[in-house]
Each structure stands twice: as C-alpha cells, then as structure tokens.
DSSP file (Angstrom, degrees, kcal/mol; ACC not computed):
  #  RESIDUE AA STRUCTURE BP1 BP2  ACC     N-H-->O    O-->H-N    N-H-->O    O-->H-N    TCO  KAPPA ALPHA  PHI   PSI    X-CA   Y-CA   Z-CA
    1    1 A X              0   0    0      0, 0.0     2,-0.3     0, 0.0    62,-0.2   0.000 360.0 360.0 360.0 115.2  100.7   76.0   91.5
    2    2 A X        -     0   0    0     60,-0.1     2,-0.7     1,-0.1    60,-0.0  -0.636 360.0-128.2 -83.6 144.2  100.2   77.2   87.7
    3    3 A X        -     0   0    0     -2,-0.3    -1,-0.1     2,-0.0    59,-0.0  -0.795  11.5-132.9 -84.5 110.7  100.8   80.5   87.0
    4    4 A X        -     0   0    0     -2,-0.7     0, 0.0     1,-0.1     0, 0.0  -0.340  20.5-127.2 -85.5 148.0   98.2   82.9   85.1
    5    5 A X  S    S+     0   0    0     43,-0.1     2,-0.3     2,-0.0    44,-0.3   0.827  97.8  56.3 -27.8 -48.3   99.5   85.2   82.2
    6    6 A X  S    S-     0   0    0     41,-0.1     2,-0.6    42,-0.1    41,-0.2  -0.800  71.4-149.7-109.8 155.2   97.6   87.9   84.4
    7    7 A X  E     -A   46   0A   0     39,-1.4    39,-2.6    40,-0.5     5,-0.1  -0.940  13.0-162.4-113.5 125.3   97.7   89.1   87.9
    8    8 A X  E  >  -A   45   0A   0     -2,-0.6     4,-1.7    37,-0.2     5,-0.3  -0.106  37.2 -82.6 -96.6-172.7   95.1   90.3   89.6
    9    9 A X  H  > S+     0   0    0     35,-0.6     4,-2.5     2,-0.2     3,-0.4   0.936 131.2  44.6 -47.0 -50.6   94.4   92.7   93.3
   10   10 A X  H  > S+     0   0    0      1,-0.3     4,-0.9     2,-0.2     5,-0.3   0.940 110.6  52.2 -74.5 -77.7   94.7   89.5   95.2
   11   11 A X  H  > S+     0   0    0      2,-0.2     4,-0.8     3,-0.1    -1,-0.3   0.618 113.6  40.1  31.5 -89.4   97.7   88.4   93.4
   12   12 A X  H >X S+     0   0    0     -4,-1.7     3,-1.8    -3,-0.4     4,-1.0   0.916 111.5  60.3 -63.4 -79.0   99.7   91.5   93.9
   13   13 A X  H 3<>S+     0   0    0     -4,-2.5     5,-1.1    -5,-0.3    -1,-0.2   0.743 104.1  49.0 -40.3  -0.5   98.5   91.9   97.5
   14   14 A X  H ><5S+     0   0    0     -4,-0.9     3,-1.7    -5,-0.3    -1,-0.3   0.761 112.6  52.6 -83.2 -41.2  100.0   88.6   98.3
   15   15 A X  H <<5S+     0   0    0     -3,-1.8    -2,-0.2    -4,-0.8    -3,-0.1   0.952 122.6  25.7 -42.1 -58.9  103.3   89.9   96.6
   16   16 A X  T 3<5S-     0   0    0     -4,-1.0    -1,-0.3     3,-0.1     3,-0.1   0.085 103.8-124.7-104.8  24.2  103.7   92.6   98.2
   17   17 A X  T < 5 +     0   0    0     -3,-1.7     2,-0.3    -5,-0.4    -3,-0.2   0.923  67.2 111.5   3.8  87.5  101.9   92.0  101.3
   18   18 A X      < -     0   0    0     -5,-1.1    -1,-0.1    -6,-0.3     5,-0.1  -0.915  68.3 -48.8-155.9-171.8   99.8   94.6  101.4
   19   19 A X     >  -     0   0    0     -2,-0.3     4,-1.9     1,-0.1    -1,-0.2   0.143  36.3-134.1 -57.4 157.1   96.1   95.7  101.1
   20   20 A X  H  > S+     0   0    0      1,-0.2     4,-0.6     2,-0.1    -1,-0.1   0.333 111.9  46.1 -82.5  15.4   93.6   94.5   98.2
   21   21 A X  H  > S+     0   0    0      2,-0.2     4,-0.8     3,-0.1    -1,-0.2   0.548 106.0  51.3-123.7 -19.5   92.6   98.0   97.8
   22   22 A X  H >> S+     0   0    0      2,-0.2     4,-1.4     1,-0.2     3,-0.9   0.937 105.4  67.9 -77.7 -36.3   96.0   99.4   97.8
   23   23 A X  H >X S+     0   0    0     -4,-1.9     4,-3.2     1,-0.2     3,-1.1   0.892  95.1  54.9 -14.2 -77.5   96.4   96.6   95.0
   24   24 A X  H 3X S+     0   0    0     -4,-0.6     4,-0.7     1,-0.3    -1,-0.2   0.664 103.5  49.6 -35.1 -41.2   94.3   98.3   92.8
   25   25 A X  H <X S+     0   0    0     -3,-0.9     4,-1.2    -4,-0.8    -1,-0.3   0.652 113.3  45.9-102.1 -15.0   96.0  101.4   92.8
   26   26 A X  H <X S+     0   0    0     -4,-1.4     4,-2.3    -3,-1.1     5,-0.4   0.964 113.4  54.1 -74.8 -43.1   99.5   99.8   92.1
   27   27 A X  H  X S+     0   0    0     -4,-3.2     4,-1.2     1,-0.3    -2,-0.2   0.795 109.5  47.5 -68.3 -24.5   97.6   97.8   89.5
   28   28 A X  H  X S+     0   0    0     -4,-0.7     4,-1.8     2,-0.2    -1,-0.3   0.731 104.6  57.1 -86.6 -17.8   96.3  101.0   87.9
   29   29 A X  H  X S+     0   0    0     -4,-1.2     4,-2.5     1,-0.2    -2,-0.2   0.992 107.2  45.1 -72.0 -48.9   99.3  102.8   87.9
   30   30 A X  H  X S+     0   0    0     -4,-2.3     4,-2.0     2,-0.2     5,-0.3   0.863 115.8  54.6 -65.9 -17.7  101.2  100.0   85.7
   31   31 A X  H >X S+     0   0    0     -4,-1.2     4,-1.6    -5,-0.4     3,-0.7   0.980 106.6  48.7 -57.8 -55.0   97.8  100.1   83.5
   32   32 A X  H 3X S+     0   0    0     -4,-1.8     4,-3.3     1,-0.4     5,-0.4   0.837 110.1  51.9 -80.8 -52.4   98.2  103.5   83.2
   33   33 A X  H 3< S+     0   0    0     -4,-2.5     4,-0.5    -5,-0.3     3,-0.4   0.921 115.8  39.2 -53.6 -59.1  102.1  102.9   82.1
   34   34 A X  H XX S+     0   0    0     -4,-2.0     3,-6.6    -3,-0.7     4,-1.7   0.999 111.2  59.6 -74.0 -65.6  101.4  100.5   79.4
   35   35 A X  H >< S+     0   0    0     -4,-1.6     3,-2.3    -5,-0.3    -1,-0.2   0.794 105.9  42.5   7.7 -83.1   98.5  102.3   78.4
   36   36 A X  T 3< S+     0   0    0     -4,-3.3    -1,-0.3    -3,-0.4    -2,-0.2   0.615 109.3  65.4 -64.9  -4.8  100.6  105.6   77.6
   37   37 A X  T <4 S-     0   0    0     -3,-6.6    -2,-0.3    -4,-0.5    -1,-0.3   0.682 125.3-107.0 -95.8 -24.3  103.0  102.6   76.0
   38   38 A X  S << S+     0   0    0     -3,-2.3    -3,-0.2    -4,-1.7    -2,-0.1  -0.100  75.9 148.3 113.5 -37.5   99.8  101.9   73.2
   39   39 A X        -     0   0    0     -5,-0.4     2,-0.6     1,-0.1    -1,-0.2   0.348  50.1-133.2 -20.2 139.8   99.3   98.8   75.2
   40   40 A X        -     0   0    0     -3,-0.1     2,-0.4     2,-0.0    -1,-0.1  -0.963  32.8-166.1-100.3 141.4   95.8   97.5   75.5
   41   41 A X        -     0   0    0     -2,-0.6     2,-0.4     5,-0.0     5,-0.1  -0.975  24.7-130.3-130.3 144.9   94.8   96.6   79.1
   42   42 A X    >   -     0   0    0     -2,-0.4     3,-1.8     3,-0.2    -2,-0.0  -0.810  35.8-117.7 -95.3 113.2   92.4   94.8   81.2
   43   43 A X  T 3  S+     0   0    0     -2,-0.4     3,-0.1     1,-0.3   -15,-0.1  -0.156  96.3  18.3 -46.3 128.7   91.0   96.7   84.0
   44   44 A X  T 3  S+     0   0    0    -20,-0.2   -35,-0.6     1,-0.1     2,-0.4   0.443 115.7  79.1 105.3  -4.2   91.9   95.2   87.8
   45   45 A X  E <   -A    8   0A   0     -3,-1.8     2,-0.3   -37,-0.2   -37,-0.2  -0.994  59.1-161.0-146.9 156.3   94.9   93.0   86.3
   46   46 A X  E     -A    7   0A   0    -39,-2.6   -39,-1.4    -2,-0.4     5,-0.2  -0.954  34.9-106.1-128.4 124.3   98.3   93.7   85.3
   47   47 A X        -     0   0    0     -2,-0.3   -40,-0.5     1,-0.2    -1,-0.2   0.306  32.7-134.0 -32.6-160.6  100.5   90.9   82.6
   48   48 A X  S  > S+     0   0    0    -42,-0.1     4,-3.4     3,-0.1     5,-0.4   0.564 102.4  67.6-120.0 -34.4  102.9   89.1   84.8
   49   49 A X  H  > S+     0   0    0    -44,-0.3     4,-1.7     1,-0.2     3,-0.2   0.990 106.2  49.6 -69.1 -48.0  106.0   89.4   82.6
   50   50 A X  H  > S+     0   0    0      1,-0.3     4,-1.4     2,-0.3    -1,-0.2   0.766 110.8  50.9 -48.8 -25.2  105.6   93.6   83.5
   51   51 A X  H  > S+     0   0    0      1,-0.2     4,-2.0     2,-0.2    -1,-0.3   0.925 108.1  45.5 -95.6 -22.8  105.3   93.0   86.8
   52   52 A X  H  < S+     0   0    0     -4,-3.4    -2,-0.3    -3,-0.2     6,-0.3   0.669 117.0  44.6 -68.9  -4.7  108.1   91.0   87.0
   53   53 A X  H  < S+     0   0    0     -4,-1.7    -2,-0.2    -5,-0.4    -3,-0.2   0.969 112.1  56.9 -94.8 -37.8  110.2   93.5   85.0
   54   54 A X  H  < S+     0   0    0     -4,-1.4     2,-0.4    -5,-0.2    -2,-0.2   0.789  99.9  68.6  78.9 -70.5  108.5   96.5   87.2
   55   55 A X  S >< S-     0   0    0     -4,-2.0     3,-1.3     1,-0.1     2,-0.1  -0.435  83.3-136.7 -74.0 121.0  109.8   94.9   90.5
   56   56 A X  T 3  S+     0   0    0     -2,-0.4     3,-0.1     1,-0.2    -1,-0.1  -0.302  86.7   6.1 -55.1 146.9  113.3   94.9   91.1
   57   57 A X  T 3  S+     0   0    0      1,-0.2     2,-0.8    -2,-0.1    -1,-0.2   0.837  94.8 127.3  45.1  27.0  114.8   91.3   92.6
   58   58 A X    <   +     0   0    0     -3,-1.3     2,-0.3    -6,-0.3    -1,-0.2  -0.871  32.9 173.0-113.3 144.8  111.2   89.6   92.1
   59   59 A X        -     0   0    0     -2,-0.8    -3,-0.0    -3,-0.1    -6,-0.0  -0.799  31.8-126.6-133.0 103.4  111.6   86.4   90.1
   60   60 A X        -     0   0    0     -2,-0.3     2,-0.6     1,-0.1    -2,-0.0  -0.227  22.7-147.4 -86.2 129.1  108.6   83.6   89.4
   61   61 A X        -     0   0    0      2,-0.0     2,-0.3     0, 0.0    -1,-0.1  -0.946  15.3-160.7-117.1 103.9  109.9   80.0   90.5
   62   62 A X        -     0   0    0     -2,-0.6     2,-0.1     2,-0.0   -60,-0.1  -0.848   6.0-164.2 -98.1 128.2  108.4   77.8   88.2
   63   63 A X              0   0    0     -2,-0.3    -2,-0.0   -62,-0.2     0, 0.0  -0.303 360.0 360.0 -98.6 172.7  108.2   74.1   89.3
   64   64 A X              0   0    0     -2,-0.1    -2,-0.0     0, 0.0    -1,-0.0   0.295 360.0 360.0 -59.3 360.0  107.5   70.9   87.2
C-alpha cells in the first residue's frame, strides 16, 4: 500500500473509525490550523506529516 502526501475524508475516517462526514469537520479544523499558521491548503485533505504530528501515538508503518 503507497502512501499519498495527502489524506483525504475517507482516509481519516478509516483512521479514526468514524463518519465521512464527521471527517470533514476534523479535516477542516486542522485546515483551519495551518491556515491561521500562513499555510496554503487544499480543501477536503489534510498533509499527512500534520496529521501524524496532530495525533498522539499514531505512527505510518511503511513497508518495502
């Protein structure tokens, strides 16, 4: 499985097993954080390296 630079609703709702709609709203709150950071962002997906620094104990296990 590669992993994309961004994560999108579906994405997160897998993470976090929870809704695609509830997604959204997690995903707009970290926009909103980088955002107020100068950040430019892309609506409906959030980088990955923020969301792994965002989440406590979540860690991407990348295979060969």
């Amino acid at each position: 499985m590669k992993l994309n630079y961004m994560m999108d609703a579906e994405d997160v709702a897998n993470e976090l097993g929870i809704s695609k709609g509830h997604a959204y709203k997690v995903i707009r709150l970290l926009n909103g954080e980088l955002e107020k950071s100068g950040f430019i962002i892309v609506a409906g997906k959030v980088p990955r390296a923020f969301w792994e620094k965002k989440f406590y104990g979540y860690q991407t296990v990348q295979t060969a």
